[in-house]
C-alpha positions in Angstrom: 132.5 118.5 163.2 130.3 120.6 160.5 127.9 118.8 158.7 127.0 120.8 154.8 123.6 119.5 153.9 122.5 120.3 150.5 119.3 121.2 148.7 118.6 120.4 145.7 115.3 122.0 143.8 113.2 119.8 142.4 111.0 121.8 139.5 107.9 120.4 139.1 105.7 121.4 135.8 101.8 120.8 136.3 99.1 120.0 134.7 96.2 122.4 133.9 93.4 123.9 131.8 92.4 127.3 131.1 88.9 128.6 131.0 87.8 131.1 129.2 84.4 132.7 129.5 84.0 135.3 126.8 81.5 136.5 124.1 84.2 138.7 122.4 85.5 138.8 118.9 88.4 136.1 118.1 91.3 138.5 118.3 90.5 139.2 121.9 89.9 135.0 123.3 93.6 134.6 121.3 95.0 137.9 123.6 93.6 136.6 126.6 94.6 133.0 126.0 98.0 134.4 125.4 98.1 136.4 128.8 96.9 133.0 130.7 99.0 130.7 128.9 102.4 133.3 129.9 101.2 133.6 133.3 100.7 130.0 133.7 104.1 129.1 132.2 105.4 131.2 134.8 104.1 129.2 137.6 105.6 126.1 136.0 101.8 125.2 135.1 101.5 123.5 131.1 98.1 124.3 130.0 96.9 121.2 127.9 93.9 123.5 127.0 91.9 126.5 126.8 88.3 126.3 126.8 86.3 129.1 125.4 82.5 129.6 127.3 80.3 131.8 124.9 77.3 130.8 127.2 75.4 132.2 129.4 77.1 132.0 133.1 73.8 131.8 134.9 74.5 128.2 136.4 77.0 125.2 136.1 74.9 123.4 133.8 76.6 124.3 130.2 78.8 122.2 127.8 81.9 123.7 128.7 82.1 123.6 132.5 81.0 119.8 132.2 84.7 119.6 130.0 86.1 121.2 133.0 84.9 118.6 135.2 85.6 116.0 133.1 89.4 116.8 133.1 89.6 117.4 136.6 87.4 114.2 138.0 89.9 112.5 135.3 93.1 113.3 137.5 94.5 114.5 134.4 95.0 118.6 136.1 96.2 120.2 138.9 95.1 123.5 138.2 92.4 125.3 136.3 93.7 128.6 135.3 90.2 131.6 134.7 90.4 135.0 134.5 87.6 135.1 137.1 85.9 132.8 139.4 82.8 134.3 138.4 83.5 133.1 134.8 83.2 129.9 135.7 79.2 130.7 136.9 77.7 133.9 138.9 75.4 131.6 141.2 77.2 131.7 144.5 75.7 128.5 145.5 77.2 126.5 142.1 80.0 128.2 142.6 80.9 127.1 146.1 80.2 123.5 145.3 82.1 124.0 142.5 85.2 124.8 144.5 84.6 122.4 147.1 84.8 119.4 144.0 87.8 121.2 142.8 89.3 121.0 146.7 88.3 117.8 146.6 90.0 116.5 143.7 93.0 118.1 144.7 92.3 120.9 142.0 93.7 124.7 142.0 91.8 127.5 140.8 94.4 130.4 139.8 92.1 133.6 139.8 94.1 135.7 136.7 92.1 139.3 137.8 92.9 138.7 141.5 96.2 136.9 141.1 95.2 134.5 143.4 95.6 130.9 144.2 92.0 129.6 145.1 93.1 126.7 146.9 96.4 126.1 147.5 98.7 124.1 144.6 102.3 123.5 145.8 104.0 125.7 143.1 108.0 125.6 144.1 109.3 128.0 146.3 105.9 128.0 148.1 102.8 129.7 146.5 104.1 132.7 144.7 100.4 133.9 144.0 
């Protein structure tokens, strides 16, 4: 006797946030947001929002990066979606404890310049980075 099991594919759409880090002109932030919101969409990931960082990226301590963390220690994202992790600060130190929150909180970081996964989000099929 043969037994037919079938699979059925379950798509699931995530949650996430884009961040930006940029001190260019308008017409450039809407391009790139563009090119992350596509690339996102791809992955199944909705971006509720971009944030724009015209700051300095010396550190972690800036306006923008604490509305990062507040919608990922809210459990409202999966993902945050950058163009590159050094956007996000270039202090190696902030960085990595930046990361390990994310890990913690069960947050990706999709690296746009490296097309990366960060940490691992369960996209379906597998990761498809």
């Amino acid at each position: 006797m043969n037994r037919q099991i079938k699979f059925v594919s379950i798509r699931h759409q995530y949650i996430g946030v884009g961040f930006i880090k940029s001190r260019k002109s308008d017409s450039k932030i809407m391009e790139l947001g563009e090119t992350m919101i596509s690339k996102a969409e791809k992955k199944n990931l909705n971006l509720l929002e971009v944030i724009v960082d015209s700051g300095s990226g010396i550190d972690v301590d800036r306006e923008k990066i604490d509305r990062l963390m507040q919608w990922m220690e809210k459990d409202y994202v999966d993902a945050i979606v950058v163009n590159s992790i050094w956007d996000i600060t270039r202090d190696t130190d902030d960085l990595m404890k930046f990361m390990a929150r994310a890990e913690m909180l069960g947050v990706s970081i999709y690296d746009m310049e490296q097309n990366m996964n960060l940490a691992y989000i369960p996209w379906d099929g597998g990761c498809g980075c």
